[in-house]
MDAnalysis code that builds the backbone (N, CA, C; Angstrom):
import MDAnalysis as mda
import numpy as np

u = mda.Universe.empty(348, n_residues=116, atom_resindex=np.repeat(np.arange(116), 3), trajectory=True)
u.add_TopologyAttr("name", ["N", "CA", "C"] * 116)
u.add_TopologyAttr("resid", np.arange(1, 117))
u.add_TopologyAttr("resname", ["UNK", "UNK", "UNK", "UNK", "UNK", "UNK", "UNK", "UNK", "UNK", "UNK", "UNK", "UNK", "UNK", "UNK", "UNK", "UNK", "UNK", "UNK", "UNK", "UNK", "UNK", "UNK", "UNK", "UNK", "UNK", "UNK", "UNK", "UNK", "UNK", "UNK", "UNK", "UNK", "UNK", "UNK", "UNK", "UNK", "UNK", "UNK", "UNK", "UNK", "UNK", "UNK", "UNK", "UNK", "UNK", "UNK", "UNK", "UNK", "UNK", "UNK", "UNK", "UNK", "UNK", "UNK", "UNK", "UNK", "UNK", "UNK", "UNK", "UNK", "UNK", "UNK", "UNK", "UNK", "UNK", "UNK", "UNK", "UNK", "UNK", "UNK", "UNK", "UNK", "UNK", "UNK", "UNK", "UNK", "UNK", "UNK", "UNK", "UNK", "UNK", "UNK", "UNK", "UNK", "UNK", "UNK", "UNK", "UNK", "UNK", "UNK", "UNK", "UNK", "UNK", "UNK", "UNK", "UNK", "UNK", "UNK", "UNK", "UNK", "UNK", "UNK", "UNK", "UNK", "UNK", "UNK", "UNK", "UNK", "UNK", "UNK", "UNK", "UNK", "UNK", "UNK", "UNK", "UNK"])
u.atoms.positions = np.array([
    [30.517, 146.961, 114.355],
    [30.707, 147.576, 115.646],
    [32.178, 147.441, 116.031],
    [32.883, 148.382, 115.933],
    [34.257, 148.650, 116.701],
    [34.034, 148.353, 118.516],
    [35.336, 147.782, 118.584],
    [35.612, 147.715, 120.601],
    [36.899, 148.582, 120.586],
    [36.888, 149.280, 121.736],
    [38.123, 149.879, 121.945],
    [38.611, 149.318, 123.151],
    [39.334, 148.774, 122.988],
    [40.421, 147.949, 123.996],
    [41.477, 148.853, 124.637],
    [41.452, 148.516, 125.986],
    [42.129, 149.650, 126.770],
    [43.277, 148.886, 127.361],
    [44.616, 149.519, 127.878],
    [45.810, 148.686, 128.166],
    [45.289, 148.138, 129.558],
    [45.464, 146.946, 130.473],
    [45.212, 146.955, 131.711],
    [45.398, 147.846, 133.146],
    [45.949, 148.528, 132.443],
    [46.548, 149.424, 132.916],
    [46.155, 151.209, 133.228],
    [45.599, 151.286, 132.051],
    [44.545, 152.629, 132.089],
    [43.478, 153.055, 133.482],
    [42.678, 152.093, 134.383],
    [42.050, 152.152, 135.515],
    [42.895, 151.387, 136.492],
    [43.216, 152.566, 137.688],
    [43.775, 151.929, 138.274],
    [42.669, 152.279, 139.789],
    [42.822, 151.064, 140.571],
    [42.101, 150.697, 141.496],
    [41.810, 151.628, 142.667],
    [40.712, 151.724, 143.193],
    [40.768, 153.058, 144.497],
    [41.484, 152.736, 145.298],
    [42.290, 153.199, 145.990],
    [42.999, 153.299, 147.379],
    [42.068, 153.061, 148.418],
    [42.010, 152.072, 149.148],
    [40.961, 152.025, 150.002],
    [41.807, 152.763, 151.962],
    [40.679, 153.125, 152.472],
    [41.625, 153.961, 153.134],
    [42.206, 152.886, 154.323],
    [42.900, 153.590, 155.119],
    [44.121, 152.801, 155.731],
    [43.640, 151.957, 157.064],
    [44.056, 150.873, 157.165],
    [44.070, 150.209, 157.694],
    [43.778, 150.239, 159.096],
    [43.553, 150.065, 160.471],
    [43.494, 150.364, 161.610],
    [43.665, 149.215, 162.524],
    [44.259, 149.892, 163.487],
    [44.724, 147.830, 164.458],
    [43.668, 147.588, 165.200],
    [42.178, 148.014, 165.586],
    [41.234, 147.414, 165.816],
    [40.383, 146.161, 164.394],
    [40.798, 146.990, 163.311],
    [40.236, 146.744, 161.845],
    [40.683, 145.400, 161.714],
    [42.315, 145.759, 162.062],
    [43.409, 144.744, 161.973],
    [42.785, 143.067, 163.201],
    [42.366, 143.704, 163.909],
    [42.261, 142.541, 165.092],
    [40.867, 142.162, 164.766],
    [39.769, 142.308, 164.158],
    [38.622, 142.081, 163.747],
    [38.954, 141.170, 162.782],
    [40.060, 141.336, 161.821],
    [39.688, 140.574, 160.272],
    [40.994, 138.923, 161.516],
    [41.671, 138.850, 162.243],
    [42.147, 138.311, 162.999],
    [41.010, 137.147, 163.241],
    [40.471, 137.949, 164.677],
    [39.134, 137.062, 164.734],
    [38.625, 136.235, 163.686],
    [38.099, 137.022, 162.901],
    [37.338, 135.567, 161.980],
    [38.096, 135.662, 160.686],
    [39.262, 135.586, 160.489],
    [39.919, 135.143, 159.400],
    [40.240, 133.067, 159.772],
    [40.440, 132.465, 158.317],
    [40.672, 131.121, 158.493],
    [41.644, 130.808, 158.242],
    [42.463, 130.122, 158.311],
    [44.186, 129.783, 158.515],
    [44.335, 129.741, 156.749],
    [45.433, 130.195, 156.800],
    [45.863, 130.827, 155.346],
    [45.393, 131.775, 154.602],
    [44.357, 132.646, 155.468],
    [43.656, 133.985, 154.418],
    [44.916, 134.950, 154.713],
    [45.045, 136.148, 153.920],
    [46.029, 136.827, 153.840],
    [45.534, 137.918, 153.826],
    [46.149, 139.271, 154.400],
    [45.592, 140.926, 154.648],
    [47.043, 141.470, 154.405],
    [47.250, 142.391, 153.296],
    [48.224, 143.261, 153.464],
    [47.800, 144.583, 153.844],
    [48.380, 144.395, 155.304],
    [48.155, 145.840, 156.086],
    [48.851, 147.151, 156.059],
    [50.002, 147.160, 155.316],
    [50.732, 147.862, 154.815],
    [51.585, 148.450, 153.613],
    [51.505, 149.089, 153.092],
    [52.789, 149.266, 151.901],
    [53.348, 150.034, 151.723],
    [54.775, 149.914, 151.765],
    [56.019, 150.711, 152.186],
    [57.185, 150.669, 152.971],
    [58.044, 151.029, 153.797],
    [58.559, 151.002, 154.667],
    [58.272, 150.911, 156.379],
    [57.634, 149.726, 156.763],
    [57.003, 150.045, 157.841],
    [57.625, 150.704, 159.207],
    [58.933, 150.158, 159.191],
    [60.109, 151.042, 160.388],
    [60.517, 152.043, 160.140],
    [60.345, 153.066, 158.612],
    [60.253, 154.669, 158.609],
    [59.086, 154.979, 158.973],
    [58.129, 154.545, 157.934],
    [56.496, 155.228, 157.740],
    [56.389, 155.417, 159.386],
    [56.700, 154.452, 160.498],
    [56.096, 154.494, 161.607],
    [56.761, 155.202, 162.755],
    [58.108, 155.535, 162.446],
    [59.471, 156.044, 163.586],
    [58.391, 157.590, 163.388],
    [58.991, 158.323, 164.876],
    [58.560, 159.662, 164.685],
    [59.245, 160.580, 164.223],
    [60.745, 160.271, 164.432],
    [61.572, 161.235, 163.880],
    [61.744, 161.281, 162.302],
    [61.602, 160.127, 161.747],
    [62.087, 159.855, 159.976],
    [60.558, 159.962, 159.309],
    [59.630, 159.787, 159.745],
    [58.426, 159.465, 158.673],
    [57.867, 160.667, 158.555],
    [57.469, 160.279, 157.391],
    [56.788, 161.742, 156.333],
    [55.547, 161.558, 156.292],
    [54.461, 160.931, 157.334],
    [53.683, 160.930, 156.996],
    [53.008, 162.130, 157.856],
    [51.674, 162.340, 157.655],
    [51.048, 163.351, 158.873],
    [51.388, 162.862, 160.638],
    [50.935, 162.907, 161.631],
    [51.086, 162.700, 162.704],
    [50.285, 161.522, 163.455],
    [48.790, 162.334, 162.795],
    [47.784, 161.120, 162.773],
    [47.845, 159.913, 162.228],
    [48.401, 159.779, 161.067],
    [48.556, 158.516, 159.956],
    [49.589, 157.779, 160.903],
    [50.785, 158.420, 161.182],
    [52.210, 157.621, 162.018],
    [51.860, 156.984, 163.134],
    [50.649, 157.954, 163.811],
    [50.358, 156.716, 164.790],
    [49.610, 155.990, 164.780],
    [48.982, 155.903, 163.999],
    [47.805, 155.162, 163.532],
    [48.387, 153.953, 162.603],
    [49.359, 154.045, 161.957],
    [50.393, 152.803, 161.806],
    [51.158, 151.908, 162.499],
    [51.528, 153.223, 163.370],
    [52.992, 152.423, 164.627],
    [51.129, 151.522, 165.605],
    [50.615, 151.946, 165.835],
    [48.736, 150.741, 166.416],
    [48.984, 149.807, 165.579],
    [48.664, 149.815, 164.186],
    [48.425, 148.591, 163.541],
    [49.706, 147.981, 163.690],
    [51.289, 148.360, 163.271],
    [52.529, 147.490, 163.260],
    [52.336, 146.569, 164.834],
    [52.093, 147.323, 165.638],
    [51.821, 146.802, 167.033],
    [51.147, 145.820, 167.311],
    [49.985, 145.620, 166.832],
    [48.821, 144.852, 166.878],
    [49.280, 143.602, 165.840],
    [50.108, 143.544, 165.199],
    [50.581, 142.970, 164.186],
    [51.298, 141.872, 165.045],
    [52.185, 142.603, 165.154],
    [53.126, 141.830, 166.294],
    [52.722, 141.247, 167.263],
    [52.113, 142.185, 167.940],
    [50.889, 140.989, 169.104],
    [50.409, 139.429, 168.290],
    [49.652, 140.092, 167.871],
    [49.078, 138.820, 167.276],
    [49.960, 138.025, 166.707],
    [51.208, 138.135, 166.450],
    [52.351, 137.556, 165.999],
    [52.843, 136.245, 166.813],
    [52.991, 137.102, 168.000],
    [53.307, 136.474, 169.727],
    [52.310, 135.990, 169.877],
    [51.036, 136.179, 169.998],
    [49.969, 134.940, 170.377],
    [49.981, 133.874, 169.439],
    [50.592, 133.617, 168.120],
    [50.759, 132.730, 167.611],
    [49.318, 132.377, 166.813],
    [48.728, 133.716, 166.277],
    [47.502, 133.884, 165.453],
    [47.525, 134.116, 164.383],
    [48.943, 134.402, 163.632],
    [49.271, 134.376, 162.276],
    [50.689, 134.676, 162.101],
    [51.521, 134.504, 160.830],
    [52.340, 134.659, 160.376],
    [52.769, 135.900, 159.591],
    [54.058, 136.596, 159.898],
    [54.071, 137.738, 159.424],
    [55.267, 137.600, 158.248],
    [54.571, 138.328, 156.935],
    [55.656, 138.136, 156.299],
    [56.277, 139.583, 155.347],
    [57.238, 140.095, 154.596],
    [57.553, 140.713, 153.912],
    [57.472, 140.635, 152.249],
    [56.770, 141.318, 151.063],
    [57.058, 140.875, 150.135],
    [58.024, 142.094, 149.211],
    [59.105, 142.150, 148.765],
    [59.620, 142.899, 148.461],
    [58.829, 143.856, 147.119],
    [58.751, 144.931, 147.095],
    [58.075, 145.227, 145.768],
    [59.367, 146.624, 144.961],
    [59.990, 147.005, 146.107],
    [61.229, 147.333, 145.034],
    [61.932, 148.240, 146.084],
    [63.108, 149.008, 145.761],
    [63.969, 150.074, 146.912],
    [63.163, 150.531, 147.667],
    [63.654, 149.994, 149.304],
    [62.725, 150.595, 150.572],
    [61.176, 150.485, 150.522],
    [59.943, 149.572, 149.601],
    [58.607, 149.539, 149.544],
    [58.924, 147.722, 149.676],
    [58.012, 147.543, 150.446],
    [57.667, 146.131, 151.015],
    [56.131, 146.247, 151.127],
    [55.550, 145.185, 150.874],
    [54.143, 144.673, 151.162],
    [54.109, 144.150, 152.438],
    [53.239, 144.511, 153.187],
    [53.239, 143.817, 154.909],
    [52.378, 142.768, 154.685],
    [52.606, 141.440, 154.973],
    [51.438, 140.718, 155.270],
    [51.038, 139.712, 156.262],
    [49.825, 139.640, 156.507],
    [49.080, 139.308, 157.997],
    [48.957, 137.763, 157.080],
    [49.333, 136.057, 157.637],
    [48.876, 135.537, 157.369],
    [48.043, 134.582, 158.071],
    [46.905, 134.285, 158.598],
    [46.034, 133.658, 159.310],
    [46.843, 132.127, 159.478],
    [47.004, 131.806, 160.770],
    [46.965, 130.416, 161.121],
    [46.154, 129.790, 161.894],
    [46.173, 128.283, 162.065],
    [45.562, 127.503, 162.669],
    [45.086, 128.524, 164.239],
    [44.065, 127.685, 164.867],
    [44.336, 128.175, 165.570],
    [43.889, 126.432, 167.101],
    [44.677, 126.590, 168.051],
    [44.292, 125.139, 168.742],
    [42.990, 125.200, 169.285],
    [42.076, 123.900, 169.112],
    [41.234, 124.038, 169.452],
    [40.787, 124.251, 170.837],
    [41.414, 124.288, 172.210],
    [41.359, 123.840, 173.252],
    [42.448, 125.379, 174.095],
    [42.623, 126.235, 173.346],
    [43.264, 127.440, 173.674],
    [42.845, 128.023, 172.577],
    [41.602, 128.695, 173.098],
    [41.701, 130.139, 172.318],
    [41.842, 131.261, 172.191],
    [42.230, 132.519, 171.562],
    [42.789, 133.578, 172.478],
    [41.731, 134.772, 172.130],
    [41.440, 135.420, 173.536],
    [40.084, 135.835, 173.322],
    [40.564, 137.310, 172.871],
    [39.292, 138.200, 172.123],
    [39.890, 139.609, 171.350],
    [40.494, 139.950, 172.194],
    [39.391, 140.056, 173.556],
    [39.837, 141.207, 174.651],
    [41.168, 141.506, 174.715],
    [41.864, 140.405, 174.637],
    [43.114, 139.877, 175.407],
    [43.704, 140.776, 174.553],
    [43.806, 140.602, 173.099],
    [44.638, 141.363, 172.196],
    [44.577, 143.538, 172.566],
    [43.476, 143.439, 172.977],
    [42.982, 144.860, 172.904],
    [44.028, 145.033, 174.358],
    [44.098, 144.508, 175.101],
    [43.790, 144.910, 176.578],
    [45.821, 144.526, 176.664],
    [46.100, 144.212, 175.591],
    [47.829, 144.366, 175.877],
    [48.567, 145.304, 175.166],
    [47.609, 146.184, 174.082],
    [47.796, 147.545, 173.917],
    [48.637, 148.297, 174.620],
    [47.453, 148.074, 175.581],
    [47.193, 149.065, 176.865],
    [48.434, 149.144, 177.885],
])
């Protein structure tokens, strides 16, 4: 019996579709200090500007929500945001879960409701 061995490379993974800053504030909630979400990949200060990004209209704002929500949660001090370079102008965004104090907790609402 022959195996045909394929490069790792031959299947490459589905694109799962994009991200959303409610999606974003859900995996927040019950994520545990040090889980990691990359919510983005690419340029997040083009992909999201209105004048420079190439994306559809819907997608741009539906990014510039999640970059937002990012940052919020940044400022409440609910995770760590970091950059991973992956080559000219493409960066990996990533959400990293921290502690959170036991005796202050910060409720969803709160995150939703400074959207606004």
């Amino acid at each position: 019996m022959e195996m045909l061995v394929m490069p790792p490379t031959a299947f490459a993974p589905a694109r799962p579709r994009p991200l959303t800053d409610i999606e974003f504030c859900a995996w927040v909630g019950q994520a545990l200090p040090g889980d990691r979400l990359e919510y983005h990949r690419g340029f997040l200060g083009i992909d999201s500007a209105p004048v420079v990004s190439t994306l559809p209209e819907p997608d741009r704002r539906r990014l510039a929500a999640l970059g937002d929500a990012a940052f919020r949660a940044f400022e409440a001090g609910l995770v760590h945001l970091a950059q991973l370079r992956l080559g000219p102008d493409r960066f990996a965004y990533l959400a990293i879960a921290r502690g959170r104090p036991r005796n202050a907790p910060v409720p969803f609402a709160r995150l939703l409701a400074e959207a606004a």
